[in-house]
N, C-alpha and C positions, 0 to 999 in steps of 0.2 A: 504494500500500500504506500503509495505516495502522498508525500505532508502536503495539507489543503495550500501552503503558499507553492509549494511547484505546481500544483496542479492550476492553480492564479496567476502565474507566471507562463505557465503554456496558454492559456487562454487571451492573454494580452496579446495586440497586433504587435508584431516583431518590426525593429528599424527595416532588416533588410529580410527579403520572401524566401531564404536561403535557410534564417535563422528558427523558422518555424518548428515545433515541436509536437507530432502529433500524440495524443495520447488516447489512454483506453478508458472510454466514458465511466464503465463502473469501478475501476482497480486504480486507475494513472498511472499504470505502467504503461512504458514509450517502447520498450525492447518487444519483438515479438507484434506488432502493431498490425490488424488486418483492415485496409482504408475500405474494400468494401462493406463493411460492419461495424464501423467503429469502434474493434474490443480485440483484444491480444489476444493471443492463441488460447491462453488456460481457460479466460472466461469464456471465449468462443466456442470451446468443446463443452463447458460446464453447461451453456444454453443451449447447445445444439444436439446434448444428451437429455436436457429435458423437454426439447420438443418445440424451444421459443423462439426459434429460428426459422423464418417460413422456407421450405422448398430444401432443407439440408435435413441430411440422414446420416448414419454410419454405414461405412460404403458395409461393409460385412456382417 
């Protein structure tokens, strides 16, 4: 979990478009970042196991 002032700091517009920091709407972890979903890999599979994720399955 990221402290609410990085998660404050990624959210401000950045001097330069280079310096942007995406991060993952429920955790604010940046590492692992999925831009069509807005959420990192862990939470990603966390939602995508319980079904809240429309059109994704476990391929097996």
């Amino acid at each position: 979990m990221a402290k609410t002032s990085v998660k404050a700091r990624a959210r401000k517009k950045p001097k330069f478009s280079t310096r942007i920091v995406r991060r993952c709407f429920r955790c604010g972890r940046k590492r692992g970042y999925m831009r069509d979903f807005n959420v990192c890999r862990i939470c990603f599979r966390e939602l995508a196991t319980r079904g809240e994720i429309p059109g994704i399955k476990k391929a097996s």
